[in-house]
C-alpha positions in Angstrom: 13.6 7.5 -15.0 10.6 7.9 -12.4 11.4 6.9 -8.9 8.4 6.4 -6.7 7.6 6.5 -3.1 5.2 4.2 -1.3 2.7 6.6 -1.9 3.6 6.6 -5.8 3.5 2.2 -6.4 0.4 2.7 -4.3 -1.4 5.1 -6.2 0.0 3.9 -9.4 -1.6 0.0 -8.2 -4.7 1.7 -7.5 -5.0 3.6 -10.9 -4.1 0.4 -13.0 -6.8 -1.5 -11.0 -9.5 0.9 -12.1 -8.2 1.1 -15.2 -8.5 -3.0 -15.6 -12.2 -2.4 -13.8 -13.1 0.1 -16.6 -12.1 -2.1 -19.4 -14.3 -5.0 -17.6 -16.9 -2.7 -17.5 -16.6 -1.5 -21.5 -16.1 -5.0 -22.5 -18.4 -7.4 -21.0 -20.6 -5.1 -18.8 -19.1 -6.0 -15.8 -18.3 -4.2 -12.7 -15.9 -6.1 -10.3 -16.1 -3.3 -7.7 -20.2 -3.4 -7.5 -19.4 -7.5 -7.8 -16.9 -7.2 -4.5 -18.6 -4.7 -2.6 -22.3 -3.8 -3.6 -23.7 -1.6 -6.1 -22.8 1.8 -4.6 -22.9 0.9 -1.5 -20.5 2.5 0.7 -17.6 0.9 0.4 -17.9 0.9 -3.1 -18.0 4.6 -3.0 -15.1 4.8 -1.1 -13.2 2.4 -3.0 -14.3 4.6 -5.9 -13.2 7.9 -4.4 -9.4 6.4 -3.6 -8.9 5.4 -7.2 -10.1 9.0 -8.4 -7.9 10.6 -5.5 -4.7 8.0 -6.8 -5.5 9.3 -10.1 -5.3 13.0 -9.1 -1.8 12.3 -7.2 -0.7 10.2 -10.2 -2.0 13.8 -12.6 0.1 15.7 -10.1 3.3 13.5 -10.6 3.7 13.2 -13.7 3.3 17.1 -14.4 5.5 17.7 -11.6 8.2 15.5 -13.2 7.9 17.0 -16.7 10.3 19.9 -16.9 9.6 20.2 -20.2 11.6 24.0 -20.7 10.3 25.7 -23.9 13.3 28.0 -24.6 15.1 25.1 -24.5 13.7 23.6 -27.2 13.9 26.5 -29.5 16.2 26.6 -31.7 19.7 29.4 -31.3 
């Protein structure tokens, strides 16, 4: 099982709520970020550029915790 830091829930909280901001923006055309903060201004942008830096360090994690060993999974 994954343990996370503070930096992990974080980043994973951050990733889930642009996820949920994407999905409002496929579905009904909606951006709650613009809504919050302004079309691009720049806040937005920065709230914009954390979720994309919490989705790098989430990237990062989860390869770093697959130790997926291929001569292991061959068979002897």
């Amino acid at each position: 099982m994954l343990k996370l830091n503070v930096l992990g829930w974080i980043a994973l909280v951050l990733v889930v709520v642009g996820g949920l901001n994407w999905a409002l923006v496929g579905i009904f055309s909606f951006d709650l970020v613009a809504a919050i903060f302004g079309e691009m201004s720049a806040l937005a942008r920065v709230v914009y550029a954390v979720v994309g830096l919490a989705a790098i360090y989430i990237l990062i994690l989860a390869a770093s915790t697959c130790k997926c060993d291929t001569a292991e999974a061959e068979p002897k």
